[in-house]
Steps between C-alpha positions, in 0.01 A plus 500: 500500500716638182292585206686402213548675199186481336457331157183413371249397679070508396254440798149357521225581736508348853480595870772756597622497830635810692805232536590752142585790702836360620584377165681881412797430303839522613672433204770287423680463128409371253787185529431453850092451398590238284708274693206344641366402134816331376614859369170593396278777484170408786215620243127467653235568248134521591349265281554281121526847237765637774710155515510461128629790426813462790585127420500649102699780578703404773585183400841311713500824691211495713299241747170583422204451768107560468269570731226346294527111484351302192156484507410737739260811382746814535195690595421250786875482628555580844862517623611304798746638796811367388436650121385808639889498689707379225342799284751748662798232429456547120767652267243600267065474540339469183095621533198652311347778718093440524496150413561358875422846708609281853856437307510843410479571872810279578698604232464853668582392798795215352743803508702373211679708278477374147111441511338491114168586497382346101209748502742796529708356141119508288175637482235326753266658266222300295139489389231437797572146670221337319613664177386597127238715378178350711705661859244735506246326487549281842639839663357411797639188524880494697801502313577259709377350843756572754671206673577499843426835520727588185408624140774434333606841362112490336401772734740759323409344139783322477583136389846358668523229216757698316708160438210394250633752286819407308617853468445557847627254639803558297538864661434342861866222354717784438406699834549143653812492351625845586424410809713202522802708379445775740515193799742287360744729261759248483261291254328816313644354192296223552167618618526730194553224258226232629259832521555558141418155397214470716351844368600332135304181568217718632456752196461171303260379695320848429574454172341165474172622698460836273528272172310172651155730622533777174235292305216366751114414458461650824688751727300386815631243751284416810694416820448407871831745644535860323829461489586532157409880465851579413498231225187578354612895437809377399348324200186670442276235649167529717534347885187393647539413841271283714673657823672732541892486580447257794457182342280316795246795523125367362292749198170581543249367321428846269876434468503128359140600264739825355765220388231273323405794340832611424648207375150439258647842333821474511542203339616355835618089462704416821476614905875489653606400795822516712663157657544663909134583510205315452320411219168476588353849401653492104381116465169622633478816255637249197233287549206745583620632126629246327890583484778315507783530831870540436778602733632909518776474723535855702884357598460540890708188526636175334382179629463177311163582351631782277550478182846602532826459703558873449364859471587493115359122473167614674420784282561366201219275577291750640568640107412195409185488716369859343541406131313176548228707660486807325550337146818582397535531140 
């Protein structure tokens, strides 16, 4: 099997199959990898963040493929046979190390030669998964449960969510886009142009968050997933986890009794929750303290619940979201 030139591919958890081991690249050039794609660059990327960024920057030149379909929890993913061997076809795999650790074990094993790894392009590092200045305080809860056996990068204190960040996410576009260059140098120009406007629409999205949250009642946000570590630094906010990083693991009561008493003295009006995992634990926590719900999207995935057709569509109503809740002024 010829592994094609690599282009940008990111990976989600699933069951890895030895089948890997005979996916070692051969290599073959860059035109010859994108006959089969109508001329175009074969980019796999592991999940939503990883796709955005290759349909934004690679526009007419690539075919890009996930491994994470609409709707399905990235965390949860588990890759079939046929994904697993069509990893080591890729031009280019697109991935965040520690996210998915069983996709991190195929991408080693994928063989191919232009593999971006996001968490290499940023800092992974963040306040504790559940976030702000009460961490200490529930010490001895997890940072996160592990899932199938995984933490999620919470073991070594760090949060993956780096795309929640604008200005990190904008360092992951132009490693993205070097990347695409370095795999495809007969459309450099290109990459180079659609990265620069994609890193311009990002810093004023940052822009809009820094001046949208300067002037708030309250810099504490309750939510179900701590995935929005990255954000919360980013703009001087408090995150207060119910779980940790994996969104289906359940608190403990001392846990849930910590956020009453939290959100009594913080000021606290709204419990968020994320549209790919259930509801049930923030509605219960509203109630129990008389808050209001809203949606914080974490941006795992687009599907026709989110508020949103795009990355940039999402957040803005995850900005949205956070003034409403934290009073904006």
């Amino acid at each position: 099997m010829n592994a094609r030139r690599p282009i940008a591919v990111a990976l989600t958890a699933g069951a890895v199959s030895l089948g890997l081991l005979t996916l070692s690249a051969c290599g073959t050039s860059p035109s010859d990898a994108a006959e089969g794609k109508g001329g175009r660059l074969d980019v796999v990327a592991s999940f939503y963040p990883m796709q955005y960024l290759a349909e934004e920057i690679g526009g007419g030149h690539v075919a890009v493929r996930t491994l994470t379909a609409p709707g399905v929890e990235p965390h949860d993913l588990e890759l079939k046979p046929r994904q697993i061997g069509e990893l080591g076809e890729a031009d280019v795999l697109l991935y965040l190390k520690g996210l998915q650790p069983a996709v991190d074990d195929a991408v080693a094993q994928a063989g191919v030669r232009h593999t971006v790894d996001a968490a290499t392009l940023t800092s992974l590092d963040s306040p504790a998964a559940e976030g702000g200045e009460h961490a200490d305080e529930h010490a001895e809860e997890p940072a996160g449960d592990s899932h199938d056996g995984h933490d999620h990068g919470a073991s070594e204190g760090l949060d993956p969510h780096v795309w929640l960040d604008p200005v990190k996410y904008a360092e992951i576009a132009r490693g993205v886009g070097a990347a695409l260059g370095k795999a495809d140098p007969a459309h450099a120009a290109d990459y180079e142009k659609n990265t620069d406007a994609l890193v311009k629409k990002l810093g004023d999205l940052d822009t809009a968050f820094a001046t949208g949250l300067k002037n708030t009642a309250t810099r504490t946000f309750i939510t179900t997933h701590s995935a929005f570590g990255h954000l919360a630094q980013r703009y001087h906010l408090e995150q207060e986890g119910i779980t940790g990083v994996d969104p289906e693991s359940e608190p403990s009561p001392a846990r849930i009794k910590q956020l009453q008493d939290i959100a009594k003295a913080d000021k606290v009006t709204t419990v968020f929750f994320e549209t790919l995992a259930s509801d049930k634990t923030a509605k219960t926590l509203a109630r129990d303290t008389g808050l209001k719900t809203d949606v914080l999207d974490p941006l795992e995935g687009i599907t026709d619940k989110s508020k949103g057709s795009d990355y940039l569509a999402v957040m803005r109503a995850n900005l949205a979201a956070l003034q409403k809740a934290l009073g904006a002024k």
